[in-house]
C-alpha positions in Angstrom: 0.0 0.0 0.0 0.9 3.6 -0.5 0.5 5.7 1.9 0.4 9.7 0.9 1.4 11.6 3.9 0.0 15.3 3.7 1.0 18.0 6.2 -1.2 20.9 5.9 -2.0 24.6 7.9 -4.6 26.5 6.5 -4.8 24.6 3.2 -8.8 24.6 2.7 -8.3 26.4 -1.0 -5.7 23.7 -2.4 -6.1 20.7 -0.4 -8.9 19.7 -2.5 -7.2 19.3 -5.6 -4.2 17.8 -4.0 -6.3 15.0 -2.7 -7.8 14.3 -6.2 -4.6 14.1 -8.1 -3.2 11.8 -5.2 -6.5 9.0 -5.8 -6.0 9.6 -9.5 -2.6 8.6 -9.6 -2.6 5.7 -7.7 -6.1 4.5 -9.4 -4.2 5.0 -12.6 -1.9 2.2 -11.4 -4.3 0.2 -9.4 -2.6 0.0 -6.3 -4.1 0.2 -2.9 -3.7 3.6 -1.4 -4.3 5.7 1.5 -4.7 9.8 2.1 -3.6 11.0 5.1 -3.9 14.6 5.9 -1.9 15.7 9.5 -3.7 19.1 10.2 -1.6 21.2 12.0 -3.3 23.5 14.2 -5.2 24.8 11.4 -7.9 27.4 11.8 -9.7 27.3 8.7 -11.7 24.1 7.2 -8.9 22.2 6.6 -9.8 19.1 8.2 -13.2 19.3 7.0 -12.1 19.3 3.1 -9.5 16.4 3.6 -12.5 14.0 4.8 -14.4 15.1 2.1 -11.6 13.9 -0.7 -11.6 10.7 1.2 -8.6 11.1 3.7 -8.0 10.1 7.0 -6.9 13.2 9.3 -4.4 13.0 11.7 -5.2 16.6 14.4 -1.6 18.1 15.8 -0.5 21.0 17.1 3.3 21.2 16.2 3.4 24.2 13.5 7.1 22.2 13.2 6.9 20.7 9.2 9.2 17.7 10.8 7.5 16.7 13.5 4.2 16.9 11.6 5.9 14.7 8.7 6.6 12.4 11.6 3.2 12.6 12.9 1.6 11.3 9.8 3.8 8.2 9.4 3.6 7.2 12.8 -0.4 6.9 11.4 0.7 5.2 8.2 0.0 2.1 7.4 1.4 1.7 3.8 4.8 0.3 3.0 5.7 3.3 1.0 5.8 6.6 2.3 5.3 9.6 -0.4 5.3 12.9 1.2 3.3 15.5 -0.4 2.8 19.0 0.3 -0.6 20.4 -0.1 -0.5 22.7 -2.1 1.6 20.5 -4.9 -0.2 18.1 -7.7 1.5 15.1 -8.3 0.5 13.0 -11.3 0.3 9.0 -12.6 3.7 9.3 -14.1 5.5 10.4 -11.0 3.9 7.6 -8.6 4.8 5.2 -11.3 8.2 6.0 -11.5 8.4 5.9 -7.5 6.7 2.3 -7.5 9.2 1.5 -10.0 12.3 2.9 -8.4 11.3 1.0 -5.5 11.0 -2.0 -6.4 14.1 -1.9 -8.4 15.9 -1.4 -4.9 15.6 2.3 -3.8 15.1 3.1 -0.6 13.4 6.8 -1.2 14.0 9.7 -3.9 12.7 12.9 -4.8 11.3 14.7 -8.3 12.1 17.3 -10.6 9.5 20.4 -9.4 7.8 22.9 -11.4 5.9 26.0 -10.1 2.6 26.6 -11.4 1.9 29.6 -13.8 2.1 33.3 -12.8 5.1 33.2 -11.0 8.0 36.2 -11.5 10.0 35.8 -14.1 13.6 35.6 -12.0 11.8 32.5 -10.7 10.9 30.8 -13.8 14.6 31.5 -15.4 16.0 30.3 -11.9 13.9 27.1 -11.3 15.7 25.2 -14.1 18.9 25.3 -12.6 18.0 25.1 -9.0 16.2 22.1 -10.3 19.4 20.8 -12.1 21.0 21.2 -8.7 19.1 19.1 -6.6 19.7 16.5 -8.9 23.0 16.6 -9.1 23.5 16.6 -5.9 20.5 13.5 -5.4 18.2 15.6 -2.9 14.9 16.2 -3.0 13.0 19.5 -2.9 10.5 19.6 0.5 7.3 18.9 -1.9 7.8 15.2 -2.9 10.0 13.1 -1.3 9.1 9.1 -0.7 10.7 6.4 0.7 10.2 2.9 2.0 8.8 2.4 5.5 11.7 0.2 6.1 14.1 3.4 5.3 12.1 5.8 7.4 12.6 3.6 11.0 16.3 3.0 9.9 16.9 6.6 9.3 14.7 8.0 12.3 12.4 9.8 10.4 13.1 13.6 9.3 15.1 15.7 12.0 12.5 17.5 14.4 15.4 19.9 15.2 15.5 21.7 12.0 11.8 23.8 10.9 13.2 23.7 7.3 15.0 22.2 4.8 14.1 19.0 6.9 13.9 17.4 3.0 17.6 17.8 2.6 18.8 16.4 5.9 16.1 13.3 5.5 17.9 12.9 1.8 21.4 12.6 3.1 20.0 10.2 6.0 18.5 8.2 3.0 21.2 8.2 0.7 23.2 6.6 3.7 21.0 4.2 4.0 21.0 3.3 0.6 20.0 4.3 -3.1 18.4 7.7 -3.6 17.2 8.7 -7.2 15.4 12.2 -8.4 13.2 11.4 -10.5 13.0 13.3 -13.9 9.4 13.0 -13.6 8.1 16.4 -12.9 5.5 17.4 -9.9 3.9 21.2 -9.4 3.7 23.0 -6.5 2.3 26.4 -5.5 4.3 29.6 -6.6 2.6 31.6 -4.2 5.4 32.5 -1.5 7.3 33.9 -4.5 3.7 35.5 -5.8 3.4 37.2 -2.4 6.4 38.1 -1.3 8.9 41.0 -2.8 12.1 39.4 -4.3 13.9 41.6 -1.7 12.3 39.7 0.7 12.5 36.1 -0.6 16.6 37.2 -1.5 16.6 38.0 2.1 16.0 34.8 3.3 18.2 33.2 1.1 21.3 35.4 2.1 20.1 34.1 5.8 20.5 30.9 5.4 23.3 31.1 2.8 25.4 33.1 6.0 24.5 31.4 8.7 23.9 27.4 7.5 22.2 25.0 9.5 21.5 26.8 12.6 19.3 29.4 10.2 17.1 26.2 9.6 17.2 25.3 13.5 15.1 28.3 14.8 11.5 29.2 13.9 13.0 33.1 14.0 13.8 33.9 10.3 11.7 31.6 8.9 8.7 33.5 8.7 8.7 32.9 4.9 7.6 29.6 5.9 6.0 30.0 9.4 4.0 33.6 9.5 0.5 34.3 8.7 0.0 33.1 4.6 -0.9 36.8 2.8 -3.5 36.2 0.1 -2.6 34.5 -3.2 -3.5 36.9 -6.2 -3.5 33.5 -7.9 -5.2 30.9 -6.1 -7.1 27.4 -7.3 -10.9 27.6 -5.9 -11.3 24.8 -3.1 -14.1 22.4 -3.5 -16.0 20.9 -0.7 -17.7 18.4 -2.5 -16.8 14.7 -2.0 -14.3 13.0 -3.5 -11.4 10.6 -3.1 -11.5 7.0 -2.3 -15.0 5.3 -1.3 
């Protein structure tokens, strides 16, 4: 069984969709899946819209990404773990090629990423090579990553001392574990931190972490990119409560 893994704050206006890709995919390939949303502390009608696209909802109050990864595969009952933002759509092709890398012998990997449209344009000329990075160097970005269940106890699950780039520490764990591919399948996530935020602001951050490393990542102060109150998406997909999902 698969077993999607969806942390999610305030995600009533894309969780929706997220869902619905998720059950498409895996009905594509006919294998036996499960939807588990781990609302964290949300305030809006988060955990309302994830039982209405058929998942199972796991309630904490961490506002920690790690420890609310952690949280939903302590609730997992699959053999592979994907781990899905949600505000990302992932499609048949990726899962496929995670099925397949699995059973081929991986223990976990990553995808190329995509922004959706309406993004700035320094992001659209830059995501192409940070993309070409990340490969290179065999991480993955924070919206996809899977693995087996095996790999996750081995490894300890993702690092609850770091509120970011938790994807890159729990790739290196992997890798030492054993193999770790990127896939060149392609996933697409949300655009809207760089939609709503100045560039000033967004280089900011990145001159932040690029100066101070891994104790940047280590501290909830400075990470308010990730951690503040969301501002409004000019550009957002319109939520459906309507059912959906597995029966």
């Amino acid at each position: 069984m698969i077993s999607f893994i969806v942390p999610a704050y305030n995600e009533e206006r894309l969780l929706g969709a997220t869902l619905d890709a998720l059950h498409a995919a895996a009905q594509g390939l006919d294998e036996p899946c499960e939807l588990v949303v781990v609302d964290d502390a949300s305030t809006d009608r988060t955990a309302l819209v994830a039982e209405r696209h058929g998942a199972r909802v796991v309630s904490v109050a961490h506002r920690q990404i790690a420890a609310t990864r952690n949280s939903g595969a302590r609730h997992a009952i699959g053999e592979l773990f994907v781990f899905v933002d949600a505000d990302t759509i992932v499609n048949e092709a990726v899962v496929r090629a995670a099925v397949k890398a699995v059973r081929s012998g991986a223990v976990g990997g990553g995808a190329t990423v995509r922004f959706d449209e309406g993004v700035p344009l320094y992001a659209r000329l830059l995501m192409p090579v940070l993309a070409g990075l990340f490969r290179a160097a065999g991480l993955a970005a924070g919206c996809f990553l899977f693995c087996t269940r095996s790999a996750f106890v081995a490894v300890g699950g993702f690092d609850e001392s770091f509120y970011g780039a938790e994807e890159i520490v729990m790739s290196r764990a992997l890798r030492r574990n054993g193999r770790f591919v990127v896939l060149r399948q392609a996933v697409t996530t949300s655009g809207r931190k760089l939609r709503t935020h100045s560039v000033r602001e967004v280089l900011g951050v990145v001159v932040r972490l690029a100066l101070r490393g891994s104790m940047a990542v280590k501290q909830r102060q400075g990470m308010e990119l990730w951690y503040a109150e969301r501002r409004e998406d000019p550009k957002t997909r319109p939520h459906t409560m309507g059912s959906g999902g597995p029966g």
